[in-house]
N, C-alpha and C positions, 0 to 999 in steps of 0.2 A: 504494500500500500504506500501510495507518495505521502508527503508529509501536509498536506492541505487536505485529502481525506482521513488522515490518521486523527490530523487535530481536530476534525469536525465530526469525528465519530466519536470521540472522548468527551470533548468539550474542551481541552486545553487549549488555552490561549487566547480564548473567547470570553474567558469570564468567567463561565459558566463550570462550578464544580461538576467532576467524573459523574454521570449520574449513577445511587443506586441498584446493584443490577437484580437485586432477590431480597427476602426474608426469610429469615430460619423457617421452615415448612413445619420440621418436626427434629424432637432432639432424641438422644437415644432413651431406651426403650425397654431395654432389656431389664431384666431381675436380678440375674448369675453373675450379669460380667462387673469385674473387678479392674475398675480401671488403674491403670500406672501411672507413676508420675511422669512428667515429660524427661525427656535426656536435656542437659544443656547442649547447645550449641549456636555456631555463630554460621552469620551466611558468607557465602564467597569471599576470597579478596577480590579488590576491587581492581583493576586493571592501572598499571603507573600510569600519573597523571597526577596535576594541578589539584584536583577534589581529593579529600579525606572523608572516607564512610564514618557517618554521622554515630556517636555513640547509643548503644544502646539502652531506651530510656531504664530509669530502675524505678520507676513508679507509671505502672501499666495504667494507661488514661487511655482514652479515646483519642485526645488532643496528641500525648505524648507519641501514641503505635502511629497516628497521620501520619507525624512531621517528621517520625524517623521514616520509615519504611519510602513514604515520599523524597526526602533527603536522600537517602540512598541510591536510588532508581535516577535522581537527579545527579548523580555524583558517576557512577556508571555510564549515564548518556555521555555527560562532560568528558569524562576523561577516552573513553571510545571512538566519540570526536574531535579531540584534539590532536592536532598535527604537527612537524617541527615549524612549517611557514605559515602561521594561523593569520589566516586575514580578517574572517568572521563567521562566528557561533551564534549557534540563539540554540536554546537548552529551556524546555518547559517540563515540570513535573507535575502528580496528583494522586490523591488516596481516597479510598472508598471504604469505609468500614461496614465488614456485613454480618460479622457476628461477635459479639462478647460472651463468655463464659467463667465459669469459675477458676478456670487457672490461663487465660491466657485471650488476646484477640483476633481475631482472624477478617484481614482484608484485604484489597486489591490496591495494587500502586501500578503507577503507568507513566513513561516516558517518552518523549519525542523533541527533536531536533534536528538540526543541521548544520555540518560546517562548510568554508570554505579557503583550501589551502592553497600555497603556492603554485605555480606552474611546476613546478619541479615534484611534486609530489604527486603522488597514486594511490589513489583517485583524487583530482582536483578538487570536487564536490561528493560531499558526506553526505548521508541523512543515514538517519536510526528511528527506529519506530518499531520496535519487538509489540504482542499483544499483551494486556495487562497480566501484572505478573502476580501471584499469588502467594498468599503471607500468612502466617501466624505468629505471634509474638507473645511473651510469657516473663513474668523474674529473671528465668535462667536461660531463656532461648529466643531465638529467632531464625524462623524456617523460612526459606526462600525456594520457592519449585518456577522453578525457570524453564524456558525451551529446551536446554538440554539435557532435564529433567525428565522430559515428555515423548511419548510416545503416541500417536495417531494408525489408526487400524478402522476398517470397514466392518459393521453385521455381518454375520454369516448370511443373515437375509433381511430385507426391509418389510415392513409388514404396514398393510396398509395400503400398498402402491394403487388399486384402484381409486383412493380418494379423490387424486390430486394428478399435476404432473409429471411426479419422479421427483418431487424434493422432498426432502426427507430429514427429518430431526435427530440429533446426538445427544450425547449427553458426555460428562466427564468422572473419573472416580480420581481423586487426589488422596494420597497417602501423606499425611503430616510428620506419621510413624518414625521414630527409629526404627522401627521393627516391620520386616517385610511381613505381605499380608494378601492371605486369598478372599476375595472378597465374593460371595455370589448376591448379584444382582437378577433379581424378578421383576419384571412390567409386564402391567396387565391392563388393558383397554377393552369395559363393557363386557366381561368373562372370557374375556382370550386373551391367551399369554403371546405377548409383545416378545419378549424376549429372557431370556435365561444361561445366563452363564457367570462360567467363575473367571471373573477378572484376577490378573495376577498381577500386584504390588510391587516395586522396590523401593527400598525405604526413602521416605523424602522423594516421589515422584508423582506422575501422572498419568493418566491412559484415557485418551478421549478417544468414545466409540461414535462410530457417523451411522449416516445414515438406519436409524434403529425404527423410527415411524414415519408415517405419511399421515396416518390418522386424524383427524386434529381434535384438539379438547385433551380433558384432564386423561391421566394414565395414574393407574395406582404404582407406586414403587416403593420394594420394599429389599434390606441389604441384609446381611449377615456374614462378619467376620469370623477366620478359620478361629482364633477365639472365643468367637459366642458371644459379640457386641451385635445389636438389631437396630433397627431403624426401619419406620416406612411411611411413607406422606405421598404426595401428589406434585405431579409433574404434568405441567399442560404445556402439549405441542401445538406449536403452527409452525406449519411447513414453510410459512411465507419467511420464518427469522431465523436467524443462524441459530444452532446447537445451543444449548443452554448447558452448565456446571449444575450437577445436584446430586452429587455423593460425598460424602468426607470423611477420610479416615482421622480422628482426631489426633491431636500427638498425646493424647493420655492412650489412646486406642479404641476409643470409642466412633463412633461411628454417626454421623448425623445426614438428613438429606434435605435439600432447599430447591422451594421454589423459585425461581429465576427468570428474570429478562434480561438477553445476553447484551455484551456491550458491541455498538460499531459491527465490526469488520473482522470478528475473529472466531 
């Protein structure tokens, strides 16, 4: 995506904050499972460069997980695009918080920019504009699942295809986890099963599945980790909007699912 549709599908630079993309649907669920503490950890280093990744807050706010996680993602753009003959930058950041819980927040930050370097350098014009990047943050940690983090894979089959065109609705499973994790996912639309399989985990990653409906309207979803974390809520497709995120491995390991309207272009 160029960076004059990037900023117009976020909102960056317009003014206009990231808009909210979902609200917690449903939180876990289960009886048995026994969740864990989170593991500490810290996210990536940042690539050398003029920016310093912003300290991690130690008093988990709303205000506090923005302006880091934002900060950050802002500090990454920068220094990614900066070059040895920098003639000019413009670097915009932004946060979305879409859920708080009892040990930690989880939200979306999002970057875009562009440089432009000397003649002598390659590429002469930069731009950056990854899709918004996904967060958790805690006392002791901060989980970053990034691109290449992530993995993309098709249904074994789309269900539904009579509805519509051929377009067709995804959905994502994120692992917050230190701890890898099989997760099976159920959806069911009206007494038929949409779809059913065991998604496989690596810790701290992601696996967005496509193409899963054509259907449109709500879908029951419902999860369960090799654990024994549960979760189940509702998930409504339109075919006409990109994929929607609505699985989460928590990093306690628990398990949550959201409904969502996805951001832009991704």
């Amino acid at each position: 995506m160029n960076r004059r549709h990037f900023l117009a599908a976020t909102g960056i630079g317009s003014g206009v904050s990231l808009p909210l993309a979902g609200r917690l649907e449903s939180g876990p669920d289960s009886t048995t499972f026994d969740p864990h503490l989170p593991a500490p950890t810290e996210p990536p280093a940042l690539p050398p460069g003029p920016e310093d990744a912003p300290e991690r807050p130690t008093e988990v706010t709303a205000e506090h997980v923005s302006a880091y996680v934002s900060g950050y993602e802002h500090a990454l753009a920068y220094n990614t695009l900066e070059c040895h003959d920098l003639r000019e930058i413009d670097v915009a950041s932004d946060a979305v918080l879409e859920t708080e819980t009892d040990h930690g927040i989880y939200a979306f930050a999002v970057a875009t920019g562009y440089s432009r370097c000397g003649a002598g350098s390659v590429p002469e014009h930069r731009d950056y504009g990854p899709p918004p990047i996904e967060w958790a943050v805690g006392e002791e940690y901060a989980v970053r699942i990034g691109d290449d983090a992530t993995r993309y894979r098709n249904a074994e089959r789309t269900f539904g295809t009579d509805h519509g065109d051929g377009r067709a609705s995804g959905f994502a499973v994120t692992n917050f986890d230190y701890l890898a994790h099989d997760v099976t996912v159920t959806v069911t639309h009206e007494g038929d099963t949409v779809y059913e399989e065991i998604v496989a985990l690596e810790p701290r990653s992601a696996v967005h599945v496509r193409n899963v409906s054509a259907a449109p309207g709500d879908h029951g979803v419902s999860v369960e980790t090799d654990e024994g974390a549960t979760a189940s809520g509702t998930w409504t497709v339109d075919p006409n909007r990109n994929a929607s995120r609505v699985v989460r491995v928590l990093v306690t390991g628990e398990v949550s699912i959201e409904r969502r309207e996805p951001y832009g272009e991704f």
